[in-house]
N, C-alpha and C positions, 0 to 999 in steps of 0.2 A: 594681461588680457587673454592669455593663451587658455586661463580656463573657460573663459566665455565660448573661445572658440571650440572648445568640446561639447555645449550645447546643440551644435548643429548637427551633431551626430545621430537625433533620433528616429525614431519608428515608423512607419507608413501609416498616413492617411487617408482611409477611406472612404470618399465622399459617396461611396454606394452603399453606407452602412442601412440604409429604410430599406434594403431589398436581400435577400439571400436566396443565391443561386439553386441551392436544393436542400434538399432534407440528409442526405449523405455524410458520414464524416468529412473532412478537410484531408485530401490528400498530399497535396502540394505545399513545404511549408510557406513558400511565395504568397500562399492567396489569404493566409491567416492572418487576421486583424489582428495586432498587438495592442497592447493598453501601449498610451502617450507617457516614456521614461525615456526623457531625452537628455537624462544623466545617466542613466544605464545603472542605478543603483537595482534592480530587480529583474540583472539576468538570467535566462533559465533556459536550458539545454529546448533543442527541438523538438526530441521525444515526448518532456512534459509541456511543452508547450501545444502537440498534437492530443496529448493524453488528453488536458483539460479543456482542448475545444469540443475532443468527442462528449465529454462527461458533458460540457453547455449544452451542447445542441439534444442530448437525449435531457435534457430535464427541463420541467417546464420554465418559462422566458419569463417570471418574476421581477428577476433582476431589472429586466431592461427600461432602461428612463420612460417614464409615461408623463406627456406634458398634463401638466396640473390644469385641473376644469376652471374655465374662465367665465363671465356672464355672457350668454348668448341669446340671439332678440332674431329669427326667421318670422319671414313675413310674405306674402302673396297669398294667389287664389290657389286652395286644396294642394296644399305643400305634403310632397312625399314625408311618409314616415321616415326617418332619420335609420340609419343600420348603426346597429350592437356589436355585430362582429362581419368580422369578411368573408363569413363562411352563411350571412345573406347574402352575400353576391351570388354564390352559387345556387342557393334557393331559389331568391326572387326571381333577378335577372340571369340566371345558366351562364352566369361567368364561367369560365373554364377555372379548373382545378392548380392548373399547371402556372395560371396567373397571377392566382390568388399565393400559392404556397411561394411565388418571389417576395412576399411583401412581408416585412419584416417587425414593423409595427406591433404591438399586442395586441392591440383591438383600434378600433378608427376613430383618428383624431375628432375633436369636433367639426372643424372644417371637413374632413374624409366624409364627418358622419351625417353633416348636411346636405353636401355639395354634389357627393356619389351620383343618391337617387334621384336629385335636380338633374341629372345629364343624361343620367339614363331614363329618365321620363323625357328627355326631349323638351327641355324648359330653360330656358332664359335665367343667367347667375347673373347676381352681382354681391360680390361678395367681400369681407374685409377680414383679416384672422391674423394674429400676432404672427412678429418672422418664427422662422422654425417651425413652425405649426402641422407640415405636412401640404401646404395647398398648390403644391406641385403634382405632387402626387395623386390628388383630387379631383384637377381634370385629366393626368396623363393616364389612370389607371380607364377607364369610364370609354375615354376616345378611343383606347388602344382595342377594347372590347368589343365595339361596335365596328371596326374596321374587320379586326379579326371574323368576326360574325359574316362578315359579306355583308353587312346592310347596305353598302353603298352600291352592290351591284358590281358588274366587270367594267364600270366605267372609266376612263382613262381622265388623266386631269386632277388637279388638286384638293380633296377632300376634308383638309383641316388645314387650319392657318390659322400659327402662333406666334403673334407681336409679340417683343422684349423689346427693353431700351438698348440694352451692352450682349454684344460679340459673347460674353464669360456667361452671360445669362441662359443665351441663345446653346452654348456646347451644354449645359447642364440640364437644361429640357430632352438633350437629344442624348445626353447618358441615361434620363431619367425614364424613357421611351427604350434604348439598348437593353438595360437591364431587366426590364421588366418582362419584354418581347423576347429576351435569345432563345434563339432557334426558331424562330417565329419567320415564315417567309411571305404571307397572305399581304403586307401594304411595306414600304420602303419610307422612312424618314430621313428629310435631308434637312440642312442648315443652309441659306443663302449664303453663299461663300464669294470670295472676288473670284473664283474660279467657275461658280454653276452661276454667278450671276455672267458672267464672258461667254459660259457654254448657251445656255438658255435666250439670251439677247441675239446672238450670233449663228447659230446654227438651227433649222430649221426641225422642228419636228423633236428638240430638246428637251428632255420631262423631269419636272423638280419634284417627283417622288409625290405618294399620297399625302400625305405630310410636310408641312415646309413650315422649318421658324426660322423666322428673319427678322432683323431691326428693321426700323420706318427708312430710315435715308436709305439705303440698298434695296427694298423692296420697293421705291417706288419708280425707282431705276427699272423695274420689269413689270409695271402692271400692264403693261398693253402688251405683254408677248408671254406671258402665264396663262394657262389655263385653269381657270375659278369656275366653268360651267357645272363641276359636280361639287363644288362647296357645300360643307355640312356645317365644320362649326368654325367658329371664328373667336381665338384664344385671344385677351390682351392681358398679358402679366405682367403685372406692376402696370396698373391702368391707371394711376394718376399721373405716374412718370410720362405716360407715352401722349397725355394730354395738356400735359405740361408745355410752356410755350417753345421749349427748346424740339421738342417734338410736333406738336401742336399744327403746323401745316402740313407735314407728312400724312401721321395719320387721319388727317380729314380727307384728303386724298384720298385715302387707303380705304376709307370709310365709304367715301363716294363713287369708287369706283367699285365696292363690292353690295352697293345697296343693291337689294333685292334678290340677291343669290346667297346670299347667306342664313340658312335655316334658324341656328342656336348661335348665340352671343355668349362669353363668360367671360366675366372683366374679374378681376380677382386683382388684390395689395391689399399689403398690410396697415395701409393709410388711405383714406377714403376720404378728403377735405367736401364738406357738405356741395360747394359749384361744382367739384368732378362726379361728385354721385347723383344733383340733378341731372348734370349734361347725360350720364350715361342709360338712369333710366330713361329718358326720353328717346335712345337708343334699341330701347327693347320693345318686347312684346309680353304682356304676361308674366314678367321675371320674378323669379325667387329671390329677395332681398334677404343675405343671409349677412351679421352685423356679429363676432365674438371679439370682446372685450377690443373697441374700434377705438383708436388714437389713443391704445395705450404700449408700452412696449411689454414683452414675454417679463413672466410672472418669474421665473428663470434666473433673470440677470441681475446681479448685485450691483447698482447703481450707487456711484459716489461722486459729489463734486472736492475739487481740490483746488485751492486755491493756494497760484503759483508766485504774485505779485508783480512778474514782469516777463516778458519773452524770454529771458535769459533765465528766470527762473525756472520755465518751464523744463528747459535742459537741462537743468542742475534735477532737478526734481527726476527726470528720465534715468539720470546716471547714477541716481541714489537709488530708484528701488532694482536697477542693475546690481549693486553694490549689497543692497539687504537682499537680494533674491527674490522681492513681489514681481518682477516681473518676469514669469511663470511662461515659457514659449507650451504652444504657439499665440503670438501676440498679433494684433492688428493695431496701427497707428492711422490714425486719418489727421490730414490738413483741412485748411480751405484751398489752395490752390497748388498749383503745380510747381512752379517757385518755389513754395514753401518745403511741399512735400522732398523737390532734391536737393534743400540745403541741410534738410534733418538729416534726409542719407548720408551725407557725406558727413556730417557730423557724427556719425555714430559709425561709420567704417571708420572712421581715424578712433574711433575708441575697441577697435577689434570686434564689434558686435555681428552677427550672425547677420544680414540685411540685407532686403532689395527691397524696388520702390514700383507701384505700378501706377499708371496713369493714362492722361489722355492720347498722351504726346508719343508714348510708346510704341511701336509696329502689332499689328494683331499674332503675327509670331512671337514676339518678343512679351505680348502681353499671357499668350499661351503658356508659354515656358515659366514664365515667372508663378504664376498660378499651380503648376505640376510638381514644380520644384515647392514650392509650399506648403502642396499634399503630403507630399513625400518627405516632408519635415530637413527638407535642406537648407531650405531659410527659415527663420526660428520669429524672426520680427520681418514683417513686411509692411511698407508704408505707401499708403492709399489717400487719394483723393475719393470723393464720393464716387467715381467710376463704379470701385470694388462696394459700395455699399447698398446695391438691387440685389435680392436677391441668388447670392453665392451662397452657395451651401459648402462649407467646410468645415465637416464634422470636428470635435474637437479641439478648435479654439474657447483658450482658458483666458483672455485677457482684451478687450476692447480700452483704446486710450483716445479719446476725443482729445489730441495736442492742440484743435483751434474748435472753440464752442461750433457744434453747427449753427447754420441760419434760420431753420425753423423747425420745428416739431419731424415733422414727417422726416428731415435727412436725419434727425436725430435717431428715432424708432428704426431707423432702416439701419442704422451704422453700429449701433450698438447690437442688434438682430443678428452680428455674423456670430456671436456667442449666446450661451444657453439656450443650442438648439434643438430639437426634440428632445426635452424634455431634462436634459443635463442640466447643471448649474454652470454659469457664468458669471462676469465681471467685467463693467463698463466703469473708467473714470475718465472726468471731466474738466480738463485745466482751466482756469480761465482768470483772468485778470483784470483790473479798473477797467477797462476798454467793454468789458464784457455784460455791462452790468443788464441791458435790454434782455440781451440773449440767453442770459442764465436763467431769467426768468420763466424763460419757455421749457428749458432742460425740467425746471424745479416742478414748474407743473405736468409735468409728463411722469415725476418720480411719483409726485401727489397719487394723478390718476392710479399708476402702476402701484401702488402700495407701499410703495418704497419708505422707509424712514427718512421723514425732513426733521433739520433741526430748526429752531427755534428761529434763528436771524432767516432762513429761506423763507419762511413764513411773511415775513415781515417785509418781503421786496414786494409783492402787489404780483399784478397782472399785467400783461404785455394788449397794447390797444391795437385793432387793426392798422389804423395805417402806419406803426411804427416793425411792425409785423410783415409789412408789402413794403417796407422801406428796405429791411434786412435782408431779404430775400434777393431782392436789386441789389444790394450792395453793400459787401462784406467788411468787418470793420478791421479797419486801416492798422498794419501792426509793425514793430522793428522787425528789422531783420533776422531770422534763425544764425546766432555765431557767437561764440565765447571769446573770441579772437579780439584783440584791442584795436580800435578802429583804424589807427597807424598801420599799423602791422596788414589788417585787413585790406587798406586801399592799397601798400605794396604788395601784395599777393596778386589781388586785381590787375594791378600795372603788369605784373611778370604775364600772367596766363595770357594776357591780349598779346603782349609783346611775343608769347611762345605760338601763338595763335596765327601771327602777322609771320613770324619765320616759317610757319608750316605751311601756309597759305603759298610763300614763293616758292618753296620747294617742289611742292604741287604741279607750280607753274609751269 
């Protein structure tokens, strides 16, 4: 296993690749993106590897992944012309120059290239666009502009407010806002932290920045001591998640307490189920219904199902494309639950594998670090519950593995979305077993929509009915245990850890 563990050796990644800091050579060899050679067959001295960053940046951006055109359906009253390049920004709207030249893109996604001129008309979004797409970037470039501008005036108090589901979602809006802005001092964006939420509740006259993205449970923890009386726009990313019932009281809350101060709405996901996109126009005013290629996943991702036969298969199957080399770091694994997700870890640290695991149960530091160390290609396989599967951008993963079928379409499109993104290629496969046979069906037609190659027998399983569909969703199907261990063996293992558990307890005492 010791070669395995030379895989963890690789290269930085950087999840700021849609934006570059200037037009200047690379000075510092620290800030220079490496291609992902996390065997190190393709070392090469620093000199040339400054040599050829100079030689990229003077030649024209070719090379760089452009996500492939997908069918797209805009709809409302006298919908902005759509931009060509982002050098209408500076035409139309007098975007500054200095903003535009951070954005790294070649030209604007479709989402960029519908969604821009909806914000800067001052129009109501609701919008759905494959993961990777760019629709981060969509509203954070737009908002940033109008802040910059001084439109809001020298008024004090909260000017933009951006719901996320997850803490990981929340820091990634606020990198996506850093990069874009540095050097920028005209508006301040913060993240609701356990810290500005203690500051802001408790001290008088405490201010959470022009800008603030928060999740629903913490933010509603301070709606009566925020100031929202200069509110302009009001972001929900990932607006099916935040309307979803696990969110679902919060942000009605959140909705109610900002009715009528809030100018411009943009709900924005990659998955738009027809009840969340009534509920939400009924939310708007006039809004731009902007629809590209909606409940399907990125045209990107090499989609395969594999079938494992049994839970214990599934692991045998993990340790063989270890073994053949398919699995290609950096990897994402997802479970269904948290259980499951720590008994894979520790199955695959006892085989020397490069791993860590993130989750719900985890500390927000602890979930931090696991995330950075990721970037950074220190763990080469990280294993996820759906937490990690909103919206994270991590440039450069080559491998998504659905270990437990998701529950519906929508975690599906979203889990397999942390690869082939802008515009790269990617690979999603999908274990599943006799237990499976409902939920595969939903995968199959998602490949369908997506273009994917079905064979012959996926054809042949039919359609998934609603209410078997709202069954799954309530309630995941029932599986063995993750463990190659003989069940003897297993329960004395069990016996010792309690028993090591009960001594450490007295000792405490």
């Amino acid at each position: 296993m010791d070669f395995f563990r030379l895989l963890s050796r690789g290269t930085k990644l950087d999840n700021a690749e849609a934006f570059t800091k200037s037009g200047k050579p690379v000075e510092d060899e620290d800030n220079i993106i490496r291609p992902l050679d996390f065997f190190h067959t393709h070392s090469t001295p620093a000199q040339e590897v400054r040599e050829k960053e100079i030689k990229r940046q003077s030649e024209p951006e070719s090379h760089v992944p452009v996500i492939p055109y997908q069918k797209s359906k805009t709809t409302g009253n006298d919908v902005p012309h759509p931009l060509t390049t982002f050098q209408d920004l500076v035409s139309r709207f007098q975007v500054s120059e200095s903003l535009v030249s951070r954005i790294k893109f070649p030209a604007p996604t479709q989402i960029q290239s519908e969604a821009i001129p909806g914000i800067l008309h001052d129009r109501d979004i609701l919008a759905s666009a494959p993961t990777g797409s760019g629709k981060t970037l969509a509203y954070v470039l737009p908002i940033a502009h109008i802040l910059q501008k001084g439109q809001q005036g020298s008024t004090n108090g909260i000017k933009a407010l951006i719901l996320v589901p997850t803490k990981e979602l929340a820091t990634q809006v606020l990198e996506a806002f850093t990069i874009l802005t540095r050097g920028a001092t005209t508006f301040k964006v913060q993240v609701l932290t356990k810290s500005l939420l203690a500051r802001v509740t408790s001290e008088a006259g405490a201010k959470a920045g022009d800008v603030l993205i928060a999740t629903p449970l913490r933010l509603v923890r301070a709606l009566a001591v925020l100031d929202f009386g200069s509110l302009r726009h009001l972001v929900l990313d990932e607006a099916d998640k935040l309307f979803d019932p696990a969110f679902a009281p919060q942000t009605d809350d959140i909705l109610a307490h900002l009715r009528g101060r809030t100018q411009q709405k943009i709900f924005l996901s990659a998955t738009l189920p027809s009840s969340i996109e009534t509920l939400a126009l009924n939310l708007m005013t006039a809004p731009l219904r902007i629809l590209i290629s909606p409940g399907q996943a990125a045209a990107t991702v090499a989609q395969k199902l594999v079938y494992a036969g049994s839970e214990a298969g599934k692991l045998l199957a993990i340790r063989q494309m270890l073994k053949t080399g398919d699995l290609t770091p950096p990897v994402l694994i997802f479970l269904q639950s948290i259980e499951r997700a720590n008994a894979l870890f520790h199955e695959l640290v006892y085989d020397g594998v490069n791993v860590d695991v993130i989750h719900g149960e985890r500390t927000e530091t602890q979930r931090r670090a696991v995330v950075e160390r990721f970037k950074k290609a220190e763990v080469w396989v990280l294993i996820c519950t759906d937490v990690f599967a909103r919206g994270i951008d991590v440039h450069g993963v080559n491998l998504v593995i659905n270990y437990d079928v998701p529950q519906s379409a929508q975690a599906y499109i979203h889990r397999i979305g942390r690869t082939g993104r802008a515009g790269k290629q990617g690979k999603a496969v999908t274990f599943f077993t006799k237990d499976d046979v409902e939920s595969v069906k939903i995968v199959v037609n998602v490949m369908k929509e997506s273009g994917c190659e079905v064979q012959e027998w996926m054809t042949r399983l039919g359609k998934v009915d609603k209410k078997t569909k709202k069954q799954l969703k309530r309630k995941p199907v029932e599986r063995d245990d993750i463990s190659t261990q003989p069940k003897k063996r297993k329960r004395k293992n069990q016996s010792r850890d309690k028993d090591n558990g009960r001594e450490l307890s007295t000792k405490d005492e």
